[in-house]
C-alpha positions as CSV (number, residue, x, y, z in Angstrom):
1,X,11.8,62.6,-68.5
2,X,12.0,59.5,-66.7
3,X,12.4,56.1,-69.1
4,X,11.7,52.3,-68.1
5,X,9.4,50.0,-67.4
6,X,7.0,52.0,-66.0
7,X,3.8,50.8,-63.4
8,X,0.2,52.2,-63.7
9,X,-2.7,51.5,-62.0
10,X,-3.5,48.4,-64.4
11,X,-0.2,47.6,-66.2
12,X,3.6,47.7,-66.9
13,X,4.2,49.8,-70.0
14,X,8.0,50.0,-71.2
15,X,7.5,54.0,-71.5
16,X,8.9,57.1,-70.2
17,X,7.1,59.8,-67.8
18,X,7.1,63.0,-68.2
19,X,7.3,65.2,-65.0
20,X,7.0,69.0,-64.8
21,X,7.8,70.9,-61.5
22,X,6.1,69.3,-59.1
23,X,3.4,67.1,-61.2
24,X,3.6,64.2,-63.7
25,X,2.9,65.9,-66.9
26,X,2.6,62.8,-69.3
27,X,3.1,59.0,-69.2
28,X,3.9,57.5,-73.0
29,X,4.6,54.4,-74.2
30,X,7.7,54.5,-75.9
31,X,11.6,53.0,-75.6
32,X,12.2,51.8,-71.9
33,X,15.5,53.0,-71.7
34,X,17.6,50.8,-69.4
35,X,14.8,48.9,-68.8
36,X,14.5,50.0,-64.9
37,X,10.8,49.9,-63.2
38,X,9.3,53.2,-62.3
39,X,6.7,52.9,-59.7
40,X,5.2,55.4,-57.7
41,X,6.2,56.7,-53.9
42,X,5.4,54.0,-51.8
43,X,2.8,54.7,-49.1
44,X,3.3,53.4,-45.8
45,X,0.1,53.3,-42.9
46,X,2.4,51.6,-40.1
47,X,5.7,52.9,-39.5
48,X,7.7,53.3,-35.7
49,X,11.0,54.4,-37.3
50,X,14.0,53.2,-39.0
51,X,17.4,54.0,-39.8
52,X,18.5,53.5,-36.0
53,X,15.3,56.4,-34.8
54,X,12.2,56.6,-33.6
55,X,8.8,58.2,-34.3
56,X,7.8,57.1,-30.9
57,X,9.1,59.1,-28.0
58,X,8.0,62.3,-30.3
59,X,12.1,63.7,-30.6
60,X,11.9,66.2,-33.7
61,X,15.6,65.2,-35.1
62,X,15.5,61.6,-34.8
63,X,11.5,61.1,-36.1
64,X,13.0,63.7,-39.2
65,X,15.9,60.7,-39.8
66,X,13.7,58.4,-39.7
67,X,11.9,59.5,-42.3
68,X,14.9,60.7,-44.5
69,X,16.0,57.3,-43.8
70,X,12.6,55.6,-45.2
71,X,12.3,57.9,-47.9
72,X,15.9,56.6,-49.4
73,X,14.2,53.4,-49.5
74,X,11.5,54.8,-51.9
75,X,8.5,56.2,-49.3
76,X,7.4,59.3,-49.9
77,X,4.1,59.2,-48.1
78,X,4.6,57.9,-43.7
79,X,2.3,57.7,-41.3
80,X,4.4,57.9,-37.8
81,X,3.0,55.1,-35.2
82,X,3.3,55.6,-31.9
83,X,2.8,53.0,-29.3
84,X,0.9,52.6,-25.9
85,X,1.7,55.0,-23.4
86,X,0.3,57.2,-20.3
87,X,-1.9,60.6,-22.4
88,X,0.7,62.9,-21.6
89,X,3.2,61.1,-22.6
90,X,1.3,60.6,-26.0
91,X,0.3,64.5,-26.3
92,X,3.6,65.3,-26.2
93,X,4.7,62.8,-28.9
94,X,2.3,64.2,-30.9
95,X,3.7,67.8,-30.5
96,X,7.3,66.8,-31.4
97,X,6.1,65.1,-34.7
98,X,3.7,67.7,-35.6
99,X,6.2,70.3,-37.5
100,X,6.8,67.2,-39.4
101,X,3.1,67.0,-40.3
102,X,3.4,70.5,-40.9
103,X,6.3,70.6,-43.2
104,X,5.1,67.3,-45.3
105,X,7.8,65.1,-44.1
106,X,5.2,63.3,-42.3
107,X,1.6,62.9,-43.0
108,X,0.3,62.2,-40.3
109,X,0.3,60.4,-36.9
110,X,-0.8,57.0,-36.2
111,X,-1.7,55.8,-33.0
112,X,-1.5,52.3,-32.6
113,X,-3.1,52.0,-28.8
114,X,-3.4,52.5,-26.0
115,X,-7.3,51.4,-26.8
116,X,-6.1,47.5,-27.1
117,X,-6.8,44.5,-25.5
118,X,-4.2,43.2,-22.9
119,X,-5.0,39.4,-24.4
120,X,-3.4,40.6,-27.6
121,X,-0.7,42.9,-26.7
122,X,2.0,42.2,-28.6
123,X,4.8,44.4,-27.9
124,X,2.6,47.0,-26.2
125,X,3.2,47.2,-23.0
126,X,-0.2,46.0,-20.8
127,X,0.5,48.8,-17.7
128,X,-0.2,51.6,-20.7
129,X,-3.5,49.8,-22.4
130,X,-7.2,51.4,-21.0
131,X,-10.7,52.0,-22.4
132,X,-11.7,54.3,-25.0
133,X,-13.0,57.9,-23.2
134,X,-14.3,60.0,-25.4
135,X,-12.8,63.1,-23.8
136,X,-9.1,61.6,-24.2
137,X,-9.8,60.6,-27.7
138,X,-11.3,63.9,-28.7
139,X,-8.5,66.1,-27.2
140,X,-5.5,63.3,-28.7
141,X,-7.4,63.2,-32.1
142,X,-7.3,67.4,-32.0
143,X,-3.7,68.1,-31.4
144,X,-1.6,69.7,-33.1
145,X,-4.0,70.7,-35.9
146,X,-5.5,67.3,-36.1
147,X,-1.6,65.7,-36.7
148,X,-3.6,62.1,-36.1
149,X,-4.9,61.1,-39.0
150,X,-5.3,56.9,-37.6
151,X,-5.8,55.6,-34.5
152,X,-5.8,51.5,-34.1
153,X,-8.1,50.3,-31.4
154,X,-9.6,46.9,-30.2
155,X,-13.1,46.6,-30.7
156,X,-14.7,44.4,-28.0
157,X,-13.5,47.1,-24.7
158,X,-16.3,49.0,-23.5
159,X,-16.8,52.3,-25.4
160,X,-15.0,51.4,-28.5
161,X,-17.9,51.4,-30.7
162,X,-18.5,54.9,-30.0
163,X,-15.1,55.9,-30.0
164,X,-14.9,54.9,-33.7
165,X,-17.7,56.7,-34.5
166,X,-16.2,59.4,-32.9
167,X,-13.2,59.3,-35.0
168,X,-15.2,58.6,-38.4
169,X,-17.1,61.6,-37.5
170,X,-13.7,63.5,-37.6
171,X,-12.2,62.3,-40.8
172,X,-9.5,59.9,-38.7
173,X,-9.4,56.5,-39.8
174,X,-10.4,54.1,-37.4
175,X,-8.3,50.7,-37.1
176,X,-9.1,47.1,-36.0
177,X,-6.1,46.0,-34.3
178,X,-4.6,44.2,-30.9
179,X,-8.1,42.7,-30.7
180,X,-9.5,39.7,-29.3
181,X,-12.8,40.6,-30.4
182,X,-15.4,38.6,-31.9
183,X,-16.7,38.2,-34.9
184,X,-19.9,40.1,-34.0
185,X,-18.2,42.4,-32.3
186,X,-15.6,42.7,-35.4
187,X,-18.9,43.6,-37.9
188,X,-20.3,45.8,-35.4
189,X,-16.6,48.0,-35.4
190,X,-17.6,47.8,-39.5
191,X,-20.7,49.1,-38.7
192,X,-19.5,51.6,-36.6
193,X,-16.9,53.3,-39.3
194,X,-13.8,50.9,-39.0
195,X,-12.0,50.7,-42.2
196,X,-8.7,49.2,-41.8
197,X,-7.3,45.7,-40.3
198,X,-3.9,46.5,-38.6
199,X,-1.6,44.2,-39.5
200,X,-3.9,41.6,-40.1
201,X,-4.2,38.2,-38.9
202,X,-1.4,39.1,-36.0
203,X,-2.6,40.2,-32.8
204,X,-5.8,38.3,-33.4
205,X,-7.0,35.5,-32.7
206,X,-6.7,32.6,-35.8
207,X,-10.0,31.8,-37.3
208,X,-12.0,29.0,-35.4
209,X,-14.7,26.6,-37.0
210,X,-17.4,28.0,-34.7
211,X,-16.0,31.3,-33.6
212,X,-14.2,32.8,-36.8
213,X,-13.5,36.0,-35.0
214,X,-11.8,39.1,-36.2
215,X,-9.9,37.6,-39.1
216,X,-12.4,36.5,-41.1
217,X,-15.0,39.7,-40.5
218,X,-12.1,41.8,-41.6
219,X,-10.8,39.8,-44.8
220,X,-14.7,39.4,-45.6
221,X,-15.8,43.2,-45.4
222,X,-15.1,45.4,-49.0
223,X,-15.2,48.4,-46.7
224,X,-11.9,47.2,-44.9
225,X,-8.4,47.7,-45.8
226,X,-6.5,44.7,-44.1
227,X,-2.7,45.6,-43.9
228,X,0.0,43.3,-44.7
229,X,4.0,42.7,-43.2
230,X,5.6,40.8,-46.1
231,X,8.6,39.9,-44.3
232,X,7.7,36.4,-44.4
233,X,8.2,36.2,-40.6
234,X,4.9,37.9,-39.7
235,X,2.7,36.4,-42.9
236,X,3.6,33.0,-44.6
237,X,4.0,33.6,-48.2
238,X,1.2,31.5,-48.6
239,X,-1.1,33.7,-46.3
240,X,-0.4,36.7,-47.5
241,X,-0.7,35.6,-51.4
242,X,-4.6,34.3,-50.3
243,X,-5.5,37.4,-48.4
244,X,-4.3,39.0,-51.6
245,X,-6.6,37.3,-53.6
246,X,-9.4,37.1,-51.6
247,X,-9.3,40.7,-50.6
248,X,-8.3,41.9,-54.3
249,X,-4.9,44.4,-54.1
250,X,-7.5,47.3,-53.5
251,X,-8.3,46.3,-50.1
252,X,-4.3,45.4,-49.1
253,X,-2.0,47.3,-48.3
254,X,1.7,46.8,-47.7
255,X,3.0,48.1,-44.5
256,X,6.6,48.0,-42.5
257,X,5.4,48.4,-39.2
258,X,9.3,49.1,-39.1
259,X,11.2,49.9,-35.8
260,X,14.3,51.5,-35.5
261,X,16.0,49.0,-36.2
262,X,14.9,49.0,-40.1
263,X,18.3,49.3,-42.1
264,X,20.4,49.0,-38.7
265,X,22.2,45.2,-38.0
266,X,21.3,42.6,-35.5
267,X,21.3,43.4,-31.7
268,X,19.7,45.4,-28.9
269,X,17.2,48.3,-29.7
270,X,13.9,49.6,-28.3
271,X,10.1,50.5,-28.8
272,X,8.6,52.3,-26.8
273,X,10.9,52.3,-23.8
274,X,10.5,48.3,-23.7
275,X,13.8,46.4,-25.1
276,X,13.9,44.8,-28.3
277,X,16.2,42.2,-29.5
278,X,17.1,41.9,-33.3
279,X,18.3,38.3,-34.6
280,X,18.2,37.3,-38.1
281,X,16.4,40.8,-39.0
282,X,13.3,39.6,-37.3
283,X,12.5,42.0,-34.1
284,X,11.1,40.8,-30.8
285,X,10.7,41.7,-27.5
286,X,13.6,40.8,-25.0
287,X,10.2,40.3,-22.1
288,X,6.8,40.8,-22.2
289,X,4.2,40.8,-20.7
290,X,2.2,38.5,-23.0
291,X,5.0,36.6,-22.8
292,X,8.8,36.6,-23.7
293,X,9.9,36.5,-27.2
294,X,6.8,38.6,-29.0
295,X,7.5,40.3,-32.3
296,X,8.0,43.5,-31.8
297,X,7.3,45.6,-35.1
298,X,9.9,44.4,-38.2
299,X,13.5,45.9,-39.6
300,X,11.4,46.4,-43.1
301,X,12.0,48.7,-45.8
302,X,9.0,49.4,-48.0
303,X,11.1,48.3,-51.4
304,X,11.6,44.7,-49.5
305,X,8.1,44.7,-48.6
306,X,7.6,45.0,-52.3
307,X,9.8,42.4,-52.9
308,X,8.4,40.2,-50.4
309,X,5.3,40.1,-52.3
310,X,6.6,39.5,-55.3
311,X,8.2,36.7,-53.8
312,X,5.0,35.4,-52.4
313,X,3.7,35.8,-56.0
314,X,1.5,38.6,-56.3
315,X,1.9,40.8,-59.7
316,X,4.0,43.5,-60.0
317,X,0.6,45.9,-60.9
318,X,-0.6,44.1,-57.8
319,X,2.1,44.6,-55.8
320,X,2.4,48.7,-56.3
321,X,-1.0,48.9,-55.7
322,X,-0.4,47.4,-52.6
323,X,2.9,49.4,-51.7
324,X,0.9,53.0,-52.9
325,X,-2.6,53.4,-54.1
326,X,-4.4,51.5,-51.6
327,X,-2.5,53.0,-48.6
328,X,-2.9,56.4,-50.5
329,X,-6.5,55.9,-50.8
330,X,-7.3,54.8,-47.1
331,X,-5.6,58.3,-45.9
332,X,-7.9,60.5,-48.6
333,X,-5.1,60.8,-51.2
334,X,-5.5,59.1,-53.8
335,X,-6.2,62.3,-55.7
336,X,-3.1,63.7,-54.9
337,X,-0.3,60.5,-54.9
338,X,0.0,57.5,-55.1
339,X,-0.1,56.2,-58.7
340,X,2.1,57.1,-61.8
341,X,-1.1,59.5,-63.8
342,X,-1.5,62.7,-65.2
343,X,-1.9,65.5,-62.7
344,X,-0.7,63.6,-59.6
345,X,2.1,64.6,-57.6
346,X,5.9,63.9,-58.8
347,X,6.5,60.9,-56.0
348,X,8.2,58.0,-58.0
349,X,10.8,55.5,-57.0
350,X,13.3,54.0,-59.9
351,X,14.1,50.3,-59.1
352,X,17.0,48.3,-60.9
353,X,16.3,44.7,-62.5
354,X,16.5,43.1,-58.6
355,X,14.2,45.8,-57.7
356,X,16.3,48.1,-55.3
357,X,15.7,51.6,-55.0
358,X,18.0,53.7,-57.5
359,X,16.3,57.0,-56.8
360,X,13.5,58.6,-55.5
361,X,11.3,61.9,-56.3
362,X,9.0,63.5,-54.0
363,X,7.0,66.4,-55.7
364,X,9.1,66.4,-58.6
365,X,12.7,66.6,-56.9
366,X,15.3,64.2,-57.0
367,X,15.7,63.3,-53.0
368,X,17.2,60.2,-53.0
369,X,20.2,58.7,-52.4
């Protein structure tokens, strides 16, 4: 029996909840003990590793720490992003994370290019970025026993739009993302089977009074999922608190997009074989080739992505929506975590009165710290 303020799907209810072996049993009303939140295992779409490892050169041990390592900070649902790269170099990513599918330390794989347009690159880098072809997709999107379970693309190449049907057809969900697509082209994507904005409003274009491209087809679609970076570096407070109300907290979701660098201090690191340079927490490249200085990914932690909406302020039954049933539902699991009910799985984080992660359960054990 776990006591405090606890977080459901519509309120905060000073409570206990009741878990037995692997599966919340009961959630009360009742005394709140010592008064500490219980929310449940946050859910995070967008991860490239933490903890000073990657999930994107594929290496079994470090992609393993990097999950321990986000899992002490309270998620126990992580999609692993890889980045841009040449196939072979991606098939074989795939295979070194896929015992980690397999074991449920991971679930899933997200690739986040190479389908991406070289005008919005980011920290991508433009000698790895092609065309959708329906053959590569088909034989990335099978590996492993289907370890992808997301793949971001950019909308506007030539054979995108049936490239996300493609992926709709096979149960992966199909990102708008590094896009300088229109907003025609952003509805058609819709249309097609897209359901989630990555990281939206960066790598796009900003909305324009007589083109309002892929920001505003995204924000305005209630099929779409737009993801959000609260580190107030990517997202001004203000931003993120509008999309928030606009979109309602069932269409946002909090992600990291962390690097390895998440948890590590300030200096030199690197994603996807391109160098990275950490100052002030905030992550960009050292060069690039859409030019020097672009953020590369973020040194977030899920529980400060929490807090960083708070901060922008969102409600805290907003905010874990955000940070776990959302996400939960976009990957097909919302029957299975990602809220504090009856019959769910055991994942729940305990947070102290500044909100930092205490401990964490996954499937009713104790795993962290």
């Amino acid at each position: 029996m776990i006591k405090g303020r606890v977080v459901t799907p519509d309120r905060v209810t000073p409570g206990r909840v009741t878990v037995v072996d692997d599966r919340i049993a009961a959630v009360e009303a009742g005394d709140p003990g010592d008064g500490h939140w219980i929310v449940p295992g946050f859910v995070d779409l967008h991860n490239h590793g933490g903890g000073g490892h990657a999930f994107t050169a594929g290496h079994t041990d470090a992609a393993g720490r990097a999950a321990e390592f986000h899992l002490r900070h309270g998620t126990t649902t992580l999609l692993a992003s890889l980045v841009s790269g040449p196939y072979q170099q991606t098939m074989a990513a795939i295979a070194g994370l896929a015992p980690l599918v397999d074991s449920g330390g991971l679930a899933g794989v997200h690739l986040e290019g190479p389908y991406l347009s070289p005008a919005r690159c980011g920290a991508h880098d433009p000698a790895y970025l092609r065309h959708p072809s329906d053959a590569e997709l088909t034989a990335l999107v099978g590996a492993c026993r289907g370890a992808v379970r997301m793949v971001t693309l950019a909308p506007e190449l030539p054979g995108a739009p049936a490239a996300i049907r493609l992926l709709a057809d096979r149960g992966v969900v199909a990102a708008v993302g590094h896009t300088d697509a229109s907003y025609a082209e952003t509805r058609a994507a819709v249309a097609a089977g897209a359901r989630v904005a990555t990281h939206r409003g960066n790598a796009m274009p900003p909305v324009n009074q007589r083109e309002p491209g892929p920001v505003l087809a995204l924000l305005e679609t209630p099929d779409v999922v737009c993801e959000v970076i609260a580190d107030g570096v990517h997202l001004h407070e203000r931003v993120l608190a509008f999309i928030t109300r606009v979109a309602g907290p069932d269409r946002v979701a909090l992600i990291t997009d962390a690097t390895a660098a998440a948890g590590m201090p300030d200096g030199a690191y690197d994603l996807g074989g391109r160098p990275v340079v950490v100052a002030g927490g905030v992550a960009r490249l050292a060069a690039s080739g859409c030019g020097p200085g672009a953020l590369a990914g973020s040194a977030l932690t899920m529980d400060a992505a929490l807090r960083g909406a708070l901060a922008a302020g969102v409600s805290m039954v907003d905010a874990v929506t955000m940070a776990t049933t959302t996400p939960a539902r976009v990957l097909g699991l919302d029957g299975q975590v990602g809220a504090l009910s009856v019959g769910l799985q055991a994942d729940l984080v305990v947070l102290d009165g500044e909100l930092r992660v205490l401990r964490v359960m996954r499937a009713g054990r104790w795993v962290a710290p």
